[in-house]
C-alpha positions as CSV (number, residue, x, y, z in Angstrom):
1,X,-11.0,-23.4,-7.1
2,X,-13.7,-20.7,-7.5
3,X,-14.3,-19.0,-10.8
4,X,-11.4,-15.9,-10.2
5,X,-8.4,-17.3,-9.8
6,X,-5.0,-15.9,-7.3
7,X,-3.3,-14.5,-10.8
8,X,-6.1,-12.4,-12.0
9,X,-6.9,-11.2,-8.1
10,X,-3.1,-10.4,-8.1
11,X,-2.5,-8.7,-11.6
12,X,-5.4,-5.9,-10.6
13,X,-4.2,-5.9,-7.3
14,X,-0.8,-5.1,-9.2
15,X,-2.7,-2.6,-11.3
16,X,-4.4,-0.2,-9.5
17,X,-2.4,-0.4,-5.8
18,X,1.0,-1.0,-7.2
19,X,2.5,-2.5,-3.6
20,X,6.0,-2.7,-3.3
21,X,6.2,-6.3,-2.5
22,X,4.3,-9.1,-3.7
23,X,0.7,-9.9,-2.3
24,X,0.4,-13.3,-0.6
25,X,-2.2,-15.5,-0.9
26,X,-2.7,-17.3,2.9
27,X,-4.6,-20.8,3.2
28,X,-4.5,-22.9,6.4
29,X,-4.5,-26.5,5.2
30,X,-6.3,-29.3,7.2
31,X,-5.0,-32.3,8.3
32,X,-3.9,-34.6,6.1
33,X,-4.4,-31.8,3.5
34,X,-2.1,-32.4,0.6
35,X,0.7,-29.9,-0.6
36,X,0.9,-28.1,-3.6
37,X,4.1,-28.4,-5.6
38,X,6.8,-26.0,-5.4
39,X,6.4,-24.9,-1.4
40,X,9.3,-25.0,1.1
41,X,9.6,-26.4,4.2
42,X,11.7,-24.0,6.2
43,X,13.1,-26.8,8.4
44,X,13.7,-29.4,6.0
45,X,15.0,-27.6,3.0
46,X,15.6,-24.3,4.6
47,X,17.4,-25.5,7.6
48,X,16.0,-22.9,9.8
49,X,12.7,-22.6,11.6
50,X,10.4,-19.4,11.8
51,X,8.0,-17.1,12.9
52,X,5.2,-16.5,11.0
53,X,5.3,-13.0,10.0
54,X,8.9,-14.0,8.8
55,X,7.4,-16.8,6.0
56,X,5.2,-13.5,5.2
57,X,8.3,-11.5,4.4
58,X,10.2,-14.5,2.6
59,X,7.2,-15.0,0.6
60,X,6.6,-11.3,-0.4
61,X,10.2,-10.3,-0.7
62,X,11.6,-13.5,-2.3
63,X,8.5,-14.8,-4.3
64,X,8.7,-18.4,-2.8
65,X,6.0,-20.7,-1.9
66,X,5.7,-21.9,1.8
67,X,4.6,-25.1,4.1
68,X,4.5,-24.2,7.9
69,X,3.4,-26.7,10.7
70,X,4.4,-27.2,13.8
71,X,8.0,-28.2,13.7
72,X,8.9,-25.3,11.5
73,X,8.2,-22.8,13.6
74,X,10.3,-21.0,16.0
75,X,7.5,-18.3,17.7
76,X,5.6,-19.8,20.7
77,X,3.1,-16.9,20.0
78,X,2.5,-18.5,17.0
79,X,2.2,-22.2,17.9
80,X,-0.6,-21.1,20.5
81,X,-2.8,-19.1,18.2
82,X,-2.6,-20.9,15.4
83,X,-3.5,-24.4,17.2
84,X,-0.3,-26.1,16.5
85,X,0.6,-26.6,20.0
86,X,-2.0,-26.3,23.3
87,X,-2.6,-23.4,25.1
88,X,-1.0,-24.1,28.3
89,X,-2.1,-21.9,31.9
90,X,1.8,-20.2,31.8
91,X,0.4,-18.7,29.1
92,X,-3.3,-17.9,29.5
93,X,-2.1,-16.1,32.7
94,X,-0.2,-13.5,30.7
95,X,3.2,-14.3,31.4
96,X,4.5,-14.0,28.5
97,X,2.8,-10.3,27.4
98,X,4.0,-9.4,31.5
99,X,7.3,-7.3,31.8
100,X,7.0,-6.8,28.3
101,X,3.6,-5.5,26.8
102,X,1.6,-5.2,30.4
103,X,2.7,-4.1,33.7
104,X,1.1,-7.3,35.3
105,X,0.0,-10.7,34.7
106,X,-3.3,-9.5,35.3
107,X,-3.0,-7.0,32.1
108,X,-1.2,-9.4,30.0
109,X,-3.8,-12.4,31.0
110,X,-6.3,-10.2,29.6
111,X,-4.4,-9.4,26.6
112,X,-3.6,-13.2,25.6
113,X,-7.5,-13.8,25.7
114,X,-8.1,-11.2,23.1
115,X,-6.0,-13.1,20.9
116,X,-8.0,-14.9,17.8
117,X,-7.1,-18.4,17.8
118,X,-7.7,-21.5,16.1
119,X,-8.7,-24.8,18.1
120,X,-5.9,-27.0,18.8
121,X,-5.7,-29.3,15.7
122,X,-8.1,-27.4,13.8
123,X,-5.1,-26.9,11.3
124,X,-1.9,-29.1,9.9
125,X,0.0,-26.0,7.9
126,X,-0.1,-22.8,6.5
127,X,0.6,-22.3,3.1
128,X,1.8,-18.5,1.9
129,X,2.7,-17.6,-1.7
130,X,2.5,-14.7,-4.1
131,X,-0.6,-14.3,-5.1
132,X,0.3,-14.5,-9.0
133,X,1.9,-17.3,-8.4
134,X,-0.4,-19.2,-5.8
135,X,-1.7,-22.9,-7.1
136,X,-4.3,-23.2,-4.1
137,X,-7.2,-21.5,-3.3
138,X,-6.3,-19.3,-0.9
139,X,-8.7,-18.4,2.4
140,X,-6.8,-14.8,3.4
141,X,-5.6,-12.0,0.2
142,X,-2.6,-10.2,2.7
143,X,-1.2,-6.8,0.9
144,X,1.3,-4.9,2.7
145,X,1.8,-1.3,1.2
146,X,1.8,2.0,2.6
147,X,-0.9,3.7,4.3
148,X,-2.2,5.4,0.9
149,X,-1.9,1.7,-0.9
150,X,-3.6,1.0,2.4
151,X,-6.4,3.3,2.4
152,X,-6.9,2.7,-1.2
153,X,-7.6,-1.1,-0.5
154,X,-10.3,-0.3,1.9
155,X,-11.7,2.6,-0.3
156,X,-12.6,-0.6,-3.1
157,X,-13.8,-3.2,0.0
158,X,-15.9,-0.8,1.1
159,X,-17.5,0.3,-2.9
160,X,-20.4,-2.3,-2.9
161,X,-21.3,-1.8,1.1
162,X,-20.3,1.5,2.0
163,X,-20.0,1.9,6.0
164,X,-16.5,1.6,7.7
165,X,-14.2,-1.1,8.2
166,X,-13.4,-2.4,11.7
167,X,-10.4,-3.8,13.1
168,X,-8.7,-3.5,16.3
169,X,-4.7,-3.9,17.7
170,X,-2.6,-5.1,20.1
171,X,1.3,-4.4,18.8
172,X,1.8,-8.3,18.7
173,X,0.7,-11.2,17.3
174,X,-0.4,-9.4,13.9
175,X,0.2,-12.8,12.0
176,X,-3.1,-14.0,14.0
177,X,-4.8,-10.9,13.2
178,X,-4.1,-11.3,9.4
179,X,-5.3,-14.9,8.8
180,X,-7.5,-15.8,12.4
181,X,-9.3,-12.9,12.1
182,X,-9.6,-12.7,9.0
183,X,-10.8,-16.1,8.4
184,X,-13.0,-15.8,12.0
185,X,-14.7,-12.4,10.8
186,X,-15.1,-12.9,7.3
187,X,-14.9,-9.5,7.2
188,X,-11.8,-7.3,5.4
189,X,-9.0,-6.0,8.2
190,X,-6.3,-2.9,8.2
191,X,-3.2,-4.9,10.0
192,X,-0.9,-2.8,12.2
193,X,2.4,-4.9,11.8
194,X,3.5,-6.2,15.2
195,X,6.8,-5.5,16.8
196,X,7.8,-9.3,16.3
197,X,6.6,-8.5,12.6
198,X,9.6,-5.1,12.4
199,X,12.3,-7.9,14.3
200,X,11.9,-11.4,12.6
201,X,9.9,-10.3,9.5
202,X,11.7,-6.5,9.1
203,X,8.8,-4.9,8.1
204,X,9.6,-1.2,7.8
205,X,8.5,1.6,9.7
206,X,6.2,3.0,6.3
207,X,4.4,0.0,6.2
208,X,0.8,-1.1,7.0
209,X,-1.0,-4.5,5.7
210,X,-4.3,-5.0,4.6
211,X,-6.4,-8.3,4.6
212,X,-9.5,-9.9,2.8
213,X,-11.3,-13.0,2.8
214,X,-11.0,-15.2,-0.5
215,X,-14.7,-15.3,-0.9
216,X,-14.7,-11.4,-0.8
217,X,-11.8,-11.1,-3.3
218,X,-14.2,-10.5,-6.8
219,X,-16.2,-7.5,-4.6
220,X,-12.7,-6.0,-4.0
221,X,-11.9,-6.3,-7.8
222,X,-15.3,-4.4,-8.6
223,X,-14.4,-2.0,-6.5
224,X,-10.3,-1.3,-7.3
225,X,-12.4,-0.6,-10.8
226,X,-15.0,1.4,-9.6
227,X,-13.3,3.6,-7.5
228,X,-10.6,4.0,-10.0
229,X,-13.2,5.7,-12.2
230,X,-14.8,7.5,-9.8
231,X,-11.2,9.2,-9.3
232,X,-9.7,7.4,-6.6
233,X,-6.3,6.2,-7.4
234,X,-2.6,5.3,-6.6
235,X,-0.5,7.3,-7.0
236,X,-2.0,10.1,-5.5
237,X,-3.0,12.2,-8.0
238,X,-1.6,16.1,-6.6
239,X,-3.7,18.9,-7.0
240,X,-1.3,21.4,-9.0
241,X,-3.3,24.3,-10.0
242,X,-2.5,26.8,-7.8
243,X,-0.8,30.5,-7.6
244,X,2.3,29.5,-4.5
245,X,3.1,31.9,-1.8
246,X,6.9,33.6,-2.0
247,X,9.1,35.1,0.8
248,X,8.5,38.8,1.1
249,X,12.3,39.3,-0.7
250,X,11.5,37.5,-3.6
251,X,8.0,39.4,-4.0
252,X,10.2,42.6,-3.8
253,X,12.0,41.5,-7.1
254,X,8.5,41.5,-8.8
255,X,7.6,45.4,-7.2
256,X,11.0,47.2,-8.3
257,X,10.1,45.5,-12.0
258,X,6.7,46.9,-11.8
259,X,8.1,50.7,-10.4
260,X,11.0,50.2,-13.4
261,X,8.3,49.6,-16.0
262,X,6.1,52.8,-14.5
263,X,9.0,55.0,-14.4
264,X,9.7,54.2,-18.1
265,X,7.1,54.9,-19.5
266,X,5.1,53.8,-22.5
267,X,7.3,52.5,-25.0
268,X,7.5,53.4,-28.5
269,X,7.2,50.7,-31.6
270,X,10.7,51.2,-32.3
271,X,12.0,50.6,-29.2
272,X,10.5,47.0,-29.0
273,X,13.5,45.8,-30.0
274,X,12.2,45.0,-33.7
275,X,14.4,46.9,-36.4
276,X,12.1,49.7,-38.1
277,X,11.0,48.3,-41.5
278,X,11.3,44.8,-40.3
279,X,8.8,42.2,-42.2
280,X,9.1,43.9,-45.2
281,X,9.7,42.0,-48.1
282,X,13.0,43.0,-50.6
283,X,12.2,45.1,-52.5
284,X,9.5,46.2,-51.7
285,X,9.1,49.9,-49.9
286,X,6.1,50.0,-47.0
287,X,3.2,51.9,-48.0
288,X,2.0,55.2,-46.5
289,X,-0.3,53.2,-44.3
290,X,1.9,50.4,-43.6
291,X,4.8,52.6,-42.5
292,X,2.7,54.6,-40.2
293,X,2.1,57.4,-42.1
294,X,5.2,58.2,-43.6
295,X,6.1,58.2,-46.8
296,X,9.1,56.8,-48.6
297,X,11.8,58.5,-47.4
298,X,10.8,59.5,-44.0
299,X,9.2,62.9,-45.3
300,X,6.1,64.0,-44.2
């Protein structure tokens, strides 16, 4: 494991985005690649079998550490890109995007192939856990968060290189998006969550994901604190400093006070509402000069 570790990635993470759910840590193990402790197989001690983007939402919502392969997963989406099963012709010639996603098989053929993929075998598992909580290395950080946590991630990637950060999207398969990609591009990605992602995973309408390569996760770090400084943070600091516009009838309130106080007059010392003589100590009668010219009595 390099010199950083998941927990200290997470904790800043933590720190200056504040997500509402935790951040995952994503590694696709090889075969015969051993398991960490403490992961769940959904089919064997879950009893069910998954998509992908689901396993993302167990693992940020319920904290637990995952196994996937093959036989846990329910998503034929999934299977293909991920290289646990082969990529057959039914589904290079778009049938399953067709009727759905793309008006022909034509369309949806053309969508399948933009799909990033892993070779078949390439990979045994995927393993997805919090973050703070992660005992492997991980090869994908995954935050989901709200486009402001969102834009805030790619405010710190982007602090040691400037320029933009490209990513592209399809409404489905955002699972291969995350890690593939990812892992393909070496490069940091903004996720649009897929509709398979809003059924089986229920990610909600507010939010977005972003992604980063492990070996890219210090950089981030550097920048979450530089950027911070610089004045870019989460919350959104609100610029409050500002005289507010009122309806025309409230503004009316603030003219009849202004006639009422013209039409009245200056107003004398006594009338302030402060008893004449008040402040003076017992005992004590006010000077000529301190009772405004009078002397005691009130003669002149």
């Amino acid at each position: 494991m390099s010199a950083i570790t998941p927990a200290a990635v997470n904790e800043e993470i933590e720190r200056y985005v504040r997500p509402q759910t935790f951040p995952l840590g994503i590694r696709m193990a090889a075969p015969g690649e051993p398991l960490p402790e403490k992961v769940r197989r959904p089919a064997q001690d879950m009893g069910i079998r998954v998509a992908i983007c689901q396993t993302f939402s167990i693992a940020r919502r319920y904290g637990w550490g995952l196994a996937v392969g093959r036989d846990d997963l329910s998503c034929p989406l999934a299977k293909t890109a991920f290289g646990f099963e082969q990529e057959l012709p039914y589904y290079a010639e778009g049938n399953l995007a067709c009727g759905m996603y793309t008006e022909s098989e034509a369309a949806g053929a053309r969508t399948e192939a933009e799909v990033p993929k892993f070779e078949f075998g390439a990979y045994e598992r995927i393993l997805i856990a919090p973050l703070g909580r992660a005992s492997f290395e991980p090869h994908v950080v995954l935050v989901y968060a709200n486009s402001a946590q969102v834009m805030r991630l790619v405010a710190a990637a982007l602090y040691r290189t400037g320029g933009r950060i490209q990513s592209s999207f399809a409404a489905r398969l955002d699972c291969a998006d995350a890690v593939i990609e990812t892992m393909r591009s070496q490069r940091p990605q903004v996720i649009l969550p897929c509709y398979g992602d809003r059924i089986y995973g229920q990610t909600e309408d507010h939010e977005m994901a972003f992604t980063i390569p492990w070996g890219q996760a210090e950089d981030l770090l550097v920048g979450l604190r530089g950027t911070h400084q610089g004045g870019v943070r989460y919350p959104i600091p609100s610029w409050l400093r500002y005289t507010g516009e009122f309806p025309e009838k409230y503004r009316r309130l603030d003219t009849l006070w202004e006639e009422g106080r013209r039409d009245a007059g200056p107003r004398r010392p006594a009338e302030s509402g402060r008893p004449e003589g008040a402040g003076v100590k017992p005992g004590k009668e006010p000077s000529a000069k301190r009772a405004g010219g009078r002397r005691a009595g009130g003669r002149p």
